[in-house]
C-alpha positions in Angstrom: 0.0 0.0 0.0 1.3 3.4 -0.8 1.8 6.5 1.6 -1.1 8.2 0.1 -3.5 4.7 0.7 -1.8 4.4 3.7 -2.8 8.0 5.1 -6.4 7.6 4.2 -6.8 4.6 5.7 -5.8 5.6 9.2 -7.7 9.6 8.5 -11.0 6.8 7.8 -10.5 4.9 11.0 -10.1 8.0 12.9 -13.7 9.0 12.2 -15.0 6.1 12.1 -15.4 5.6 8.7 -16.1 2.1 6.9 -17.6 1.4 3.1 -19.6 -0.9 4.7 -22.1 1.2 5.9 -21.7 4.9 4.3 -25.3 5.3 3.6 -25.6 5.6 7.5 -22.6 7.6 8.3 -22.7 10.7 9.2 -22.4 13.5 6.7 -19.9 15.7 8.6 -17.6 12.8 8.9 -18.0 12.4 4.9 -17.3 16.2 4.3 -13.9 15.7 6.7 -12.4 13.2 5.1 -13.7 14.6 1.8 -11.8 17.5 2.8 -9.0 15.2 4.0 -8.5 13.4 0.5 -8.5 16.9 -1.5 -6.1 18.3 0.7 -3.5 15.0 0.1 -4.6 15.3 -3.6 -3.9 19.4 -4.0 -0.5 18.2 -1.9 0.8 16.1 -4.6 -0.2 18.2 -7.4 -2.9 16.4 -8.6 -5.3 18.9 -7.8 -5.6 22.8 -7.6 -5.4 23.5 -3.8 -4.9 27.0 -1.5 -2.1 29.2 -2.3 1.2 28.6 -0.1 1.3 30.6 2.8 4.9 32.2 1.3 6.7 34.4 3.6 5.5 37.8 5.2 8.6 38.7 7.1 10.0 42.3 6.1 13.4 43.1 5.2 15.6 44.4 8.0 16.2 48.1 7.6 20.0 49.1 7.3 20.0 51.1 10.3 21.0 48.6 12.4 
C-alpha cells in the first residue's frame, strides 16, 4: 500500500469511517475526510489547492 492509501486509511479509522455502511454515516464525517483526501490530492499536485502561505517577514532596515 502506498503512503497516500496508507494516510487515508488511518484519516477513515479516525472518524469512524467504513464502506460498509456509508449510507448511514454521518455527513460531517463524509465532508472531513472529503476534505482530508482533496487536501492529500492538492498536496501532490494532482489537484488545484490553496495558495502557499509564502513568507511575510520584512526586510531588515539598514540602520542597524
Amino acid at each position: 500500500m502506498d503512503e497516500l492509501a496508507q494516510h487515508l486509511a488511518r484519516r477513515a479509522k479516525a472518524l469512524g469511517l467504513s464502506s460498509a455502511d456509508v449510507q448511514d454515516t454521518d455527513p460531517e464525517q463524509l465532508c472531513a475526510f472529503a476534505e482530508a483526501v482533496l487536501e492529500e490530492l492538492a498536496a501532490r499536485g494532482y489537484l488545484a489547492g490553496q495558495e502557499e502561505i509564502g513568507c511575510w517577514a520584512a526586510p531588515r532596515s539598514s540602520g542597524n
